[in-house]
SEVO-26183 format. One record per residue (C-alpha): residue in one letter; x, y, z. Coordinates in pm, whole numbers, padded with zeros to 5 digits, always signed. Last residue first. Example, Ala and Ser with C-alpha at 12.3 -4.5 7.8 and 13.67 -1.06 7.14 Angstrom:
<pts>
S+01367-00106+00714A+01230-00450+00780
</pts>
This chain:
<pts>
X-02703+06067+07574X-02339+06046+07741X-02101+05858+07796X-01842+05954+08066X-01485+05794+08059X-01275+05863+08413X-00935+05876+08416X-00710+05819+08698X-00326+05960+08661X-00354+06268+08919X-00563+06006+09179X-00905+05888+09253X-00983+05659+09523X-01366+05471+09392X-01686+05573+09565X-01863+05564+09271X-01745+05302+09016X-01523+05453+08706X-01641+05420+08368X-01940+05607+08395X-02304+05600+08283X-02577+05820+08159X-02451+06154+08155X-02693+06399+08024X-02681+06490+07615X-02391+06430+07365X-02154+06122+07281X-01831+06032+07435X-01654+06221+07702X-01310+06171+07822X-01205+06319+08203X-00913+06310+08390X-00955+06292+08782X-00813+06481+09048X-01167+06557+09241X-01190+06873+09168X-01179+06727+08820X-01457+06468+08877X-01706+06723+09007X-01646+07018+08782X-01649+06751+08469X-01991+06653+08602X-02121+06973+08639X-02038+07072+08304X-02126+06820+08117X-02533+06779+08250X-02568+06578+08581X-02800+06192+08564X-02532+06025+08627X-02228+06162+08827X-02185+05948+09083X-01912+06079+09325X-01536+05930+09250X-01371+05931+09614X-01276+06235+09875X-01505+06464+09902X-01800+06277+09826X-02140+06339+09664X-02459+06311+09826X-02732+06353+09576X-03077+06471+09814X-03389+06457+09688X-03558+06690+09515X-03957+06594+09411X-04166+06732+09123X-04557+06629+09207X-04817+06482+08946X-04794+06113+09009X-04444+06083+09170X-04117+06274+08957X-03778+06275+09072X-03516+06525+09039X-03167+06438+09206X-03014+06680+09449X-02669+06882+09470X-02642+07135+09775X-02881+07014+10009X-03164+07241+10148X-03310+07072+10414X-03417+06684+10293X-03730+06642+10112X-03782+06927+09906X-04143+07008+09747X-04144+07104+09350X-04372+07326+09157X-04389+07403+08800X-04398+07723+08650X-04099+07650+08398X-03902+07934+08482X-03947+07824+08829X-03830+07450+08765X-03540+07619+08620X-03437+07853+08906X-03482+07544+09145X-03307+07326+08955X-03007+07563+08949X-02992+07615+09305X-03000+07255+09418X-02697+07174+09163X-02759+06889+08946X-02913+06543+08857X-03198+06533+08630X-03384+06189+08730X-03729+06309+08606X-03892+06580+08386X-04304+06548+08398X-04481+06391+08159X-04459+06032+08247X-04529+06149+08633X-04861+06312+08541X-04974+06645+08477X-05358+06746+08434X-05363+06918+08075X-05540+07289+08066X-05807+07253+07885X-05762+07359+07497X-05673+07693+07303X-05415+07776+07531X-05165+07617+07327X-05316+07739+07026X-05392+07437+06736X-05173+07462+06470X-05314+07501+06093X-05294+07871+06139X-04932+07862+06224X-04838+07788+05825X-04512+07664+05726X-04488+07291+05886X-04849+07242+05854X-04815+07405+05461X-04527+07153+05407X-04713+06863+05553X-04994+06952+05346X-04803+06917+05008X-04610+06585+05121X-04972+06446+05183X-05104+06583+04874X-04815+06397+04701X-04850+06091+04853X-05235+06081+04738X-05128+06078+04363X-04968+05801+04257X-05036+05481+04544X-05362+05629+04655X-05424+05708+04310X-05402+05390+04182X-05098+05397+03873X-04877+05166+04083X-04446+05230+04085X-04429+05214+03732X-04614+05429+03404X-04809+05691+03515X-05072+05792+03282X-05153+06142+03411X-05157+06214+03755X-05375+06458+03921X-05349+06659+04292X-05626+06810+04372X-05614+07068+04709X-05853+07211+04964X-05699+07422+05252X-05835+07555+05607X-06057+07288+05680X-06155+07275+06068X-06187+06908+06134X-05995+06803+05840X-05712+06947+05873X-05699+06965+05590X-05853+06936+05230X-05927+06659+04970X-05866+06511+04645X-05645+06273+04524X-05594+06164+04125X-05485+05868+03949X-05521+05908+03575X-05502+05547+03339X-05363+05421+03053X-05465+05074+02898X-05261+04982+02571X-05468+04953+02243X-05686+04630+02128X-06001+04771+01988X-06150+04733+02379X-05847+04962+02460X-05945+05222+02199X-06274+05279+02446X-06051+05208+02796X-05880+05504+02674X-05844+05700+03005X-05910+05461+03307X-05961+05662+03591X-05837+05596+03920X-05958+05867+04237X-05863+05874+04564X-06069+06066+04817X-06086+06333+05099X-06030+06424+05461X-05696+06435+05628X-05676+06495+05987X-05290+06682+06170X-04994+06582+06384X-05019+06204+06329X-05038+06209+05976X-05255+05974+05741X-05146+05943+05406X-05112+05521+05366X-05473+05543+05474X-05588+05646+05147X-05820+05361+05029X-06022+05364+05360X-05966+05295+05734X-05862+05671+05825X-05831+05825+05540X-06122+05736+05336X-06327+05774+05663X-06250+06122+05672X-06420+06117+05328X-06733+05978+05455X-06774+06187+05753X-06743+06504+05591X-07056+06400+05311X-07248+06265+05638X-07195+06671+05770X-07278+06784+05441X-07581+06570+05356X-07716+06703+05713X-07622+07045+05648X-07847+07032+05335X-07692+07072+05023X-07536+07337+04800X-07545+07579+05045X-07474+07974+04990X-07432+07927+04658X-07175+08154+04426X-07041+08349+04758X-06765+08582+04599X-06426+08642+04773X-06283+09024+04720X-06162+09132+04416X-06024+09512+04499X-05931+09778+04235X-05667+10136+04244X-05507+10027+04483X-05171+10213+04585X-04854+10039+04558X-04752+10269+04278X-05065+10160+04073X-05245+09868+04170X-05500+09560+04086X-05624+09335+04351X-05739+08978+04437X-05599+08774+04176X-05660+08379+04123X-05989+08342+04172X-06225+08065+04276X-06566+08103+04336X-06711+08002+04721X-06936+07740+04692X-07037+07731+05082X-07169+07389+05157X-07011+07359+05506X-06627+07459+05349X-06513+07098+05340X-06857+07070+05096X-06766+07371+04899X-06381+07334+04877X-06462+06900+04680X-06683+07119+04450X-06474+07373+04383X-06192+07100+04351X-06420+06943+04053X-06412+07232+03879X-06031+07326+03966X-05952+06960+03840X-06152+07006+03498X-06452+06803+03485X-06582+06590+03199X-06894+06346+03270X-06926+05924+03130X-06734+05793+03348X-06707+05951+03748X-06845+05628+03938X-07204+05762+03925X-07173+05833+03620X-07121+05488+03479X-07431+05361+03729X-07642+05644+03493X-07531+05556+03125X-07579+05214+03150X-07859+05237+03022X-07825+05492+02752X-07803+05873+02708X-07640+05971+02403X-07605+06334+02565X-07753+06517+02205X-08119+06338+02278X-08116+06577+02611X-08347+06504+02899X-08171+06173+02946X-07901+06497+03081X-07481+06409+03059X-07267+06624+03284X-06998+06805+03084X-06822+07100+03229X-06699+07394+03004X-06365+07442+02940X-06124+07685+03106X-05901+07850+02869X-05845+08230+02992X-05744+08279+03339X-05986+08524+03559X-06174+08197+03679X-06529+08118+03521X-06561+07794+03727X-06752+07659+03477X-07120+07525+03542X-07241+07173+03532X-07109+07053+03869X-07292+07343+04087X-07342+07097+04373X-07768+07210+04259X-07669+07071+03899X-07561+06742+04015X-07841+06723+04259X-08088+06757+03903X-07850+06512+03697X-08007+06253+03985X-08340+06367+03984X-08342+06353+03599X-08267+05977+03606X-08570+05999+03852X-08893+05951+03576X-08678+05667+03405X-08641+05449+03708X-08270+05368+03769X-08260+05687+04070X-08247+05457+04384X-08149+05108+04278X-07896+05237+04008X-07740+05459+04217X-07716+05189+04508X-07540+04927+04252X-07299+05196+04066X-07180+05258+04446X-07129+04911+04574X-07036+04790+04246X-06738+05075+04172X-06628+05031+04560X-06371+05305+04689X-06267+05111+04986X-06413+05428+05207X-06720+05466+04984X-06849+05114+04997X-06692+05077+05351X-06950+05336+05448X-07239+05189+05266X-07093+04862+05496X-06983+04590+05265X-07108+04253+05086X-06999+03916+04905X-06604+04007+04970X-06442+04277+04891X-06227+04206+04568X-06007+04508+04488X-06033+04736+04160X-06349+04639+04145X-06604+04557+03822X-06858+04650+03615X-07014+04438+03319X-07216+04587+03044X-07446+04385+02869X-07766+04506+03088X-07595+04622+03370X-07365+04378+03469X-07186+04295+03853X-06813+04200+03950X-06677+04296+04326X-06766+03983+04507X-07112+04065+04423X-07149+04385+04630X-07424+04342+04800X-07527+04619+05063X-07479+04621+05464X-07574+04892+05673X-07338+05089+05916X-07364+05388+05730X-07752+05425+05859X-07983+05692+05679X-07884+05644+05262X-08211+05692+05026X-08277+06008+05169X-08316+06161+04797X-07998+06410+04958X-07834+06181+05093X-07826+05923+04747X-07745+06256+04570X-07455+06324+04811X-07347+05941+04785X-07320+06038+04396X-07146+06353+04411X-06866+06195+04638X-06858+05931+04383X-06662+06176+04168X-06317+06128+04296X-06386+05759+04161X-06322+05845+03783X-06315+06194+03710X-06377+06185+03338X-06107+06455+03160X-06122+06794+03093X-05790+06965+03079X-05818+07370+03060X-05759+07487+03401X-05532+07248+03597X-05428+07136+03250X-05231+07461+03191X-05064+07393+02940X-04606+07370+02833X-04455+07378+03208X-04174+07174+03170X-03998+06820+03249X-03753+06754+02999X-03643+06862+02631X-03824+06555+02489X-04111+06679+02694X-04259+06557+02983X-04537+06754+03147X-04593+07019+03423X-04872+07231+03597X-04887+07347+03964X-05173+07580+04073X-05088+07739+04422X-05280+07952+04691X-05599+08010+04438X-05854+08203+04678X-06141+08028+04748X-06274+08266+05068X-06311+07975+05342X-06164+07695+05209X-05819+07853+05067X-05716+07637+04762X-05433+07410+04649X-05434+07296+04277X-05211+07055+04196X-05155+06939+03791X-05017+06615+03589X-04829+06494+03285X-04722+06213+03119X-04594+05989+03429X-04250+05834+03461X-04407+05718+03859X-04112+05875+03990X-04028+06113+03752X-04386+06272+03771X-04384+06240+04162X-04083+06416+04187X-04263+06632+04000X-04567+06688+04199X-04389+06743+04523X-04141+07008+04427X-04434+07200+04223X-04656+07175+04535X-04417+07297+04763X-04263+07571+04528X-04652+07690+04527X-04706+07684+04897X-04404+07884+04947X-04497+08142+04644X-04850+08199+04780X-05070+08306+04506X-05335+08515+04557X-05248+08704+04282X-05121+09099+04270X-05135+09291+03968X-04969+09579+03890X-05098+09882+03630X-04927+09953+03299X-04717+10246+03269X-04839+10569+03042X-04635+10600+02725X-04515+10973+02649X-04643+11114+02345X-04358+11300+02176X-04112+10976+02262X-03746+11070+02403X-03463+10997+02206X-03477+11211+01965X-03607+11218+01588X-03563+10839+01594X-03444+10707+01271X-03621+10571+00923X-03418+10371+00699X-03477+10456+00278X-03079+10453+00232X-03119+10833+00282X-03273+10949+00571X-03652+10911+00686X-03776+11075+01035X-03944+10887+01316X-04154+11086+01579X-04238+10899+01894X-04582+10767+02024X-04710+10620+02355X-04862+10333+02376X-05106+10253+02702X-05089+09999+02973X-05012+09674+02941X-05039+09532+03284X-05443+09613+03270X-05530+09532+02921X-05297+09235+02960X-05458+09090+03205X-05619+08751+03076X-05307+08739+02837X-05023+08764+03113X-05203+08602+03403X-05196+08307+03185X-05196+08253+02767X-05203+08522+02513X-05225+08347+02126X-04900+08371+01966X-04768+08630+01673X-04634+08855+01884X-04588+08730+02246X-04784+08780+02576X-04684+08543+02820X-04812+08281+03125X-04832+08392+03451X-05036+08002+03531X-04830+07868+03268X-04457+07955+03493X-04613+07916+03783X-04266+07859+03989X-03999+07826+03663X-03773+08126+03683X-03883+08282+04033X-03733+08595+03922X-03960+08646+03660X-03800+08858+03374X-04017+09029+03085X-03790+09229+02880X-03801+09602+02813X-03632+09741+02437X-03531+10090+02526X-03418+10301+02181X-03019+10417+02219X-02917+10679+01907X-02541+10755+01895X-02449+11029+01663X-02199+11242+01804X-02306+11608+01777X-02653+11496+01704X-02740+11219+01995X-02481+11310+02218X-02160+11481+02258X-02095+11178+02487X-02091+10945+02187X-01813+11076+02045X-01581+10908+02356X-01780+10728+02507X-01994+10816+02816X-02312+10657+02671X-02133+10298+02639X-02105+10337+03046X-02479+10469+03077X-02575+10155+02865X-02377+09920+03047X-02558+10022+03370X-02928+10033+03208X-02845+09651+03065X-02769+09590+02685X-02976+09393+02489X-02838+09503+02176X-02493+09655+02127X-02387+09913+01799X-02637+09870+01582X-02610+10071+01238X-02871+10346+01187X-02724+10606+00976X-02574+10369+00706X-02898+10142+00672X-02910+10149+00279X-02641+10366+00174X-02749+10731+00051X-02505+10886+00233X-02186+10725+00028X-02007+10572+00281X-01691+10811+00435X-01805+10800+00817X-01914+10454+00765X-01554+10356+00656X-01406+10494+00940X-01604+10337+01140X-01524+09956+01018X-01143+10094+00975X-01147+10214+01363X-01345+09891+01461X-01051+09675+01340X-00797+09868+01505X-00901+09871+01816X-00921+09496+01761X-01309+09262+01737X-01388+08946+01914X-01391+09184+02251X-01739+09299+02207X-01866+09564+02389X-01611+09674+02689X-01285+09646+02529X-01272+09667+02137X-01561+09966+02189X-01354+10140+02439X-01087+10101+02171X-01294+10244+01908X-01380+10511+02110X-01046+10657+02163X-00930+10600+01800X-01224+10766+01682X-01293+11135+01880X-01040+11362+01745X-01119+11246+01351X-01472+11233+01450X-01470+11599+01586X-01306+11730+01283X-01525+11546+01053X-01833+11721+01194X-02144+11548+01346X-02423+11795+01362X-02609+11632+01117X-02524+11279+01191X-02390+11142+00929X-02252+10798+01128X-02539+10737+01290X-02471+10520+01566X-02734+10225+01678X-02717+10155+02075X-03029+09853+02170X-03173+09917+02531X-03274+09688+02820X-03479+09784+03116X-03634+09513+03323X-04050+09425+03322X-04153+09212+03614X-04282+08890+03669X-04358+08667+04027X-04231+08929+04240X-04292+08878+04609X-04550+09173+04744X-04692+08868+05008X-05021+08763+04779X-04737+08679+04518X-04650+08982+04269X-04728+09077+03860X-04535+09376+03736X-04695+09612+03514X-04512+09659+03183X-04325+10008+03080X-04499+10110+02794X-04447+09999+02407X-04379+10315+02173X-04589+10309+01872X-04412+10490+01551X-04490+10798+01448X-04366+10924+01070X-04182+11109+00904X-04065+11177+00564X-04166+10922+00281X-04466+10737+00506X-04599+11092+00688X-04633+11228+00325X-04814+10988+00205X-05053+10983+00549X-05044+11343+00483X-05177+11245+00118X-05458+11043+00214X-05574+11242+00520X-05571+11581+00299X-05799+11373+00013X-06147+11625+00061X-05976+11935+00243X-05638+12023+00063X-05612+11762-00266X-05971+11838-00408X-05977+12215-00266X-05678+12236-00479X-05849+12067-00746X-06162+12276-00742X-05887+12594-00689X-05739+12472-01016X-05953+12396-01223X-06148+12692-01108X-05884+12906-01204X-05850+12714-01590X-06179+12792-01600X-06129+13180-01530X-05851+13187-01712X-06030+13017-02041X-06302+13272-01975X-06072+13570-01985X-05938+13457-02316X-06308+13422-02463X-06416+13730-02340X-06073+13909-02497X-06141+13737-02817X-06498+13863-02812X-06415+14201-02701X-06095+14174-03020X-06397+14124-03271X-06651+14359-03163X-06385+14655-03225X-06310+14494-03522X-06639+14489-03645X-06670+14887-03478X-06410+14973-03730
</pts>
């Protein structure tokens, strides 16, 4: 008995062991799948039954320096209709489908009937549920706010998003209302494409942050919207304002591609920049392409080509600065324009003769003259480094670091440096612009500093970021180098490029309302494959600023391999910076000189207004309104004749008949026609202005039937 006893305790231990094994199995596992792998399957979970998708934010704009939008985000919004909606009844869609298919027929797309959209809805009322796609079929895309609120209103869809099944999800698109203007300087942000402008280098700041909205899967394995609004609401991206100023920039655009066409030119930029703080007022980029003229890089920015002769400002700053130049005036060979260095030969564009001024050197943009005095003062091989050393302290080695992404780095060559491939003629090729890589905005830094009294200012192309109009961060102009140079360099650097202007290469661009300091610039641009027997191409640049005894702008203007009408940059590119600065005179009040701002000018007779002919009374009230004084010298007559002697206004008297044709020149319209009609005579008139002669001879008998021609001018 006790055996068995023992027997069925056993059995029972052994039972109640299994359980209790078998229940840690099972809580180990279920601690397994709840706490250790809960992410994993949630996720799992989340992918076959819901799950939250990102939801893009509304996009900061971008504006001009005056609030003018240069890109904004505009609401647009894709319609789907779910057919099984849950609350959706048949009842209702029966009521409901004739009414909205023919507001469908008529106000979204016209290609289909009434009846032709009833059978198409129909039929995705009655699809079997589990049909790929059949509770999220588009109804419009694209559509604008107002055409959505109309497509809202109906008929089923007005029930909303579960009693009638229409789903709407915003899709924002990126407008710029300006079209074209900057177009690569704003640049875009697109999926699947590197960032590129204003767009990219700020899209941290316009982007703002995601929000997140629920998405639920039906049958047909298509996920929906749980509602139309997201569960984490997406917070707006931030504003940005440029320095740009759109009137500047349409001018520069304008300019530099009728310049393109012109001159059936690759490609070129313009860069115009405020001296004093460096601000970026316009940066104008275009190329051909076989679909036309567009805006495809940003060579302003990321093109680094040789220079050419716009870089011998550089080198007569060196020669300054080492005090090897002291007297302009002094004469230097210039070999008739041809001279070697060691098997090398340089030439001139333009034969000069056997020898020039330093100043004409620079002025007629001499490659001799210039290569020649370089050589002479830094050829030694202990001051080769002096003259890379001045081109470091104009700050030509560093990048501009500008807030758009793509700049490259400078290159200026170092005999310090086995990687440069220094050789001998390596120095009198620099010092005509070969043989170093700028960008046009580094060199144009360098071209702002000197017109802004050696003050390298940096450039940038956004001074503020806000929120609601409100800012919320300022960029304000940085000093990079308080003076590049001494003020004596500077002041002889000035002089030099006005003289380009005024006697020099660019003379053809001098305006009588304003000065014009700077330099041309033509760079040959394969003259390496040419030597293996390719086609010569060339860059003709201009750069400068105005007016150029108080600089308020800088600009560059480049041209890329034009093909007719000259490829010299006086004859390419220095037009264009003249038709760019007239604009900006024309716009701009701070390029004008105040009125009051000078001496008060001593009048003379050629200044003053003479031989006006009217009524005593009303040149008197006009000369008074004017502030200038007169002296009568007969007693008050009633018509008189103005007449100017050295710096005194004079009336004297106009006698005019009662009776016969009085002389009328010199009298505005209306007094003459009062004159010659009181006086019974018909009058033609021919032209505009005073009256400066008349048909009929004073003193002549008029009558009902005489008639008297005035011309006028």
């Amino acid at each position: 008995m006790l055996n068995v006893k023992n027997e069925v305790l056993i059995r029972v231990y052994l039972v109640a062991a299994a359980v209790l094994l078998v229940g840690f199995v099972i809580v180990g596992r279920l601690y397994q799948l709840t706490v250790v792998q809960a992410s994993k399957w949630e996720a799992r979970a989340d992918s076959l039954f819901l799950k939250f998708v990102d939801v893009r934010a509304d996009r900061g704009n971008i504006l001009a320096d005056d609030g003018s939008l240069l890109a904004t985000s505009l609401p647009f919004f894709d319609v789907y209709f779910d057919a099984k909606s849950e609350g959706l009844n048949n009842e209702v869609f029966d009521e409901n489908v004739d009414s909205l298919a023919y507001m469908l027929s008529t106000y979204v797309d016209q290609q289909y009937t009434q009846g032709a959209y009833k059978e198409w809805l129909v039929k995705l009322r009655n699809a079997d549920p589990d049909t790929r796609g059949i509770r999220y079929v588009p109804i419009a895309k694209n559509v604008s706010y107002h055409n959505m609120v109309r497509i809202k209103d109906f008929p089923l869809f007005r029930l909303g998003r579960y009693r009638g099944g229409i789903i709407i999800e915003q899709n924002p698109k990126r407008e710029r209302p300006y079209k074209m203007l900057a177009q690569r300087t704003i640049g875009y942000v697109r999926e699947g494409a590197l960032p590129v402008g204003l767009e990219g280098s700020f899209d941290n700041v316009l982007g703002g942050l995601l929000g997140k909205q629920p998405m639920v899967r039906v049958p047909g394995d298509v996920y929906i919207p749980v509602n139309d609004l997201a569960e984490i609401e997406p917070k707006s991206g931030d504003d940005v304002v440029t320095t740009l100023d759109v009137n500047i920039q349409d001018a520069a655009e304008n300019a530099l591609l009728k310049a393109l066409q012109e001159h059936n030119a690759d490609h070129g930029c313009v860069i115009v920049m405020e001296v004093k703080t460096g601000a970026i007022r316009a940066m104008a980029n275009i190329g051909r392409t076989p679909d036309g003229w567009w805006e495809t890089f940003n060579y302003a920015v990321g093109e680094r080509v040789e220079p050419g002769s716009m870089f011998k400002l550089a080198s007569f700053m060196a020669l300054l600065e080492e005090g090897y130049i002291s007297d302009f005036d002094k004469k230097i060979p210039v070999y008739n324009g041809k001279v070697k260095f060691y098997d090398e030969e340089l030439s001139d564009a333009s034969v000069h003769g056997d020898s020039l001024t330093i100043k004409q050197v620079f002025a007629y943009s001499s490659n001799v003259g210039t290569a020649t005095m370089v050589q002479q003062c830094f050829g030694n091989t202990r001051k080769q480094g002096d003259f890379v050393a001045h081109l470091r302290d104009f700050g030509l080695n560093l990048p501009t670091n500008i807030e758009i992404g793509g700049e490259e780095s400078p290159v200026i060559k170092d005999p310090a440096d086995k990687k440069s491939e220094w050789s001998g003629t390596t120095l009198p090729w620099m010092s005509i612009g070969y043989e170093v890589l700028l960008t046009p905005l580094q060199l144009l830094t360098f071209y702002n500093t000197v017109a802004n009294d050696g003050r390298e200012m940096k450039p940038y192309i956004v001074q503020r970021v806000e929120r609601f109009g409100e800012p919320i961060r300022e960029i304000r102009p940085t000093v990079v180098n308080r003076s590049i140079a001494s003020r004596k360099t500077i002041a002889k650097a000035k002089e030099l490029l006005e003289s380009v202007v005024l006697e020099g290469t660019a003379h053809n661009i001098q305006s009588r309302h304003y000065s014009i300091a700077g330099k041309t610039g033509t760079a040959q641009l394969n003259y390496h494959k040419y030597k293996m027997g390719k086609g010569l191409t060339h860059q003709a640049g201009f750069c400068g600023y105005f007016p150029a005894d108080n600089p308020v702008y800088s600009c560059i203007v480049v041209i890329s391999e034009p093909e007719r009408g000259g490829y010299h940059g006086a004859e390419a590119a220095a037009p264009v910076f003249r038709a760019i600065a007239d604009k900006c005179y024309a716009m701009k009040p701070e390029l004008h000189q105040a009125v009051n701002e000078g001496p008060k000018p001593v009048l003379v007779g050629r200044a003053l207004p003479g031989f006006d002919v009217g009524r005593r009374v009303d040149m008197e009230k006009s000369l008074r309104w004017l502030g200038l004084d007169w002296r009568t010298l007969d007693k008050e007559p009633e018509w008189v004749s103005l007449k100017p002697q050295q710096d005194t206004m004079f009336m004297t008297n106009r006698i005019v008949s009662d009776r016969t044709v009085p002389s009328v020149v010199g009298m505005g319209l209306k007094d003459a026609i009062y004159l010659l009609e009181n006086r019974g005579c018909k009058v033609k008139v021919r032209g505009v202005g005073r009256v400066r002669r008349q048909s009929l001879a004073p003193g002549t008998r008029a009558s009902g039937n005489t008639t008297c021609v005035l011309y006028l001018e």
